[in-house]
N, C-alpha and C positions, 0 to 999 in steps of 0.2 A: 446413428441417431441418439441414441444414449448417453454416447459420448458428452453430445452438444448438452443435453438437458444437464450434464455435471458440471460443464461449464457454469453454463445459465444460472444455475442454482448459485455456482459459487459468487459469482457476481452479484445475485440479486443479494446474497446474505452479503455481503462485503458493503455494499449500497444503503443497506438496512444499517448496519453497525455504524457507518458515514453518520447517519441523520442521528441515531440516537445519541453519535458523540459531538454534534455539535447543537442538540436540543435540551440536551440534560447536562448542563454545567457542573456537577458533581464527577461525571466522565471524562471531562475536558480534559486534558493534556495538564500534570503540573508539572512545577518549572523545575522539577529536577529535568523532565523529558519533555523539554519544550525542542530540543534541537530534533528530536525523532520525530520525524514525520511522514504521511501517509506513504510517499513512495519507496521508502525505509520497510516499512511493514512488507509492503509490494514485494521489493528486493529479496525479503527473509522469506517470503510467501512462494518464490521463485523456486528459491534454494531448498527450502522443502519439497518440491516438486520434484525437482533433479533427484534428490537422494530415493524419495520414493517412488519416483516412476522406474531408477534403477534398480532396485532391490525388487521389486513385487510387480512391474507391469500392471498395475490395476486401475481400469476405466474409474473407478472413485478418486484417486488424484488428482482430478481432471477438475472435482470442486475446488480443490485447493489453487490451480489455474486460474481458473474464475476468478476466485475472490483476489487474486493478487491485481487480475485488471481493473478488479472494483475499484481496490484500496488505488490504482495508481490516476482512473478516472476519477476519483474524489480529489486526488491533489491538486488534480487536472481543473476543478469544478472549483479551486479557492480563488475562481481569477477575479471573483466576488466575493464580498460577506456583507451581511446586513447588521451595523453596529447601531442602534437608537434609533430603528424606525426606517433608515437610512442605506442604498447600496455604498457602498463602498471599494474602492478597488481591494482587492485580496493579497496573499501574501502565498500566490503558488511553486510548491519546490523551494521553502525559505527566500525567494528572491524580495528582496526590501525590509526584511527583519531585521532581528537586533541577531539573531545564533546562524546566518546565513551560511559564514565560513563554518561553523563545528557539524550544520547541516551538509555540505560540501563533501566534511572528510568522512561523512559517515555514508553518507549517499556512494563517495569514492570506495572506501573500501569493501562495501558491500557487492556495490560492480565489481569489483576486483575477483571476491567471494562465489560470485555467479559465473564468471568466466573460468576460473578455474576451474569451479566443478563442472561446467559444462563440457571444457577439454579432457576432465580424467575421467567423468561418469558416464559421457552420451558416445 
């Protein structure tokens, strides 16, 4: 049961960090890191996972779990945005951008990254 609540938590913080970065424009993504996006964070939030559940077996890991589902259920959640009052279709997983491909190779080699460590660590 504790397990779940580290989950939870990491999600709900993942979820929380979501809104504040697209409520407070000073946060927002600049265009040095316009191609990293949520499910990138996700991916590194994975890879952190593997190495620490490897090393130390520890039920607090398990936030770090969480919040990588957050970060990838927010990318999940751009399939909207509200630009000037107005919905708008979204831009999820860079699909319809201008950095879609550099989003691609980073999303690619990051999967790469996770599978790897998955075959040597787990």
């Amino acid at each position: 049961m504790i397990d779940l609540a580290f989950v939870f938590f990491g999600l709900f913080a993942a979820l929380i960090v979501d809104i504040i970065w697209w409520v407070k424009p000073k946060l927002s993504k600049s265009d040095r890191f316009k191609a990293h996006e949520h499910y990138h964070v996700s991916l590194e939030l994975v890879m952190l996972f593997i190495i620490i559940q490897n090393f130390t077996n520890n039920s607090a890991s398990l936030f770090i779990l969480g919040a990588a589902v957050g970060f990838l259920l927010g990318e999940w959640d751009q399939l909207k945005e509200i630009k000037n009052r107005k919905v708008v279709p979204g831009h999820p997983f860079g699909f319809g951008s201008t950095h879609f491909k550099a989003s691609c190779v980073i999303g690619g080699i990051l999967t790469g990254i996770v599978i790897i460590l998955s075959l040597v660590l787990v």
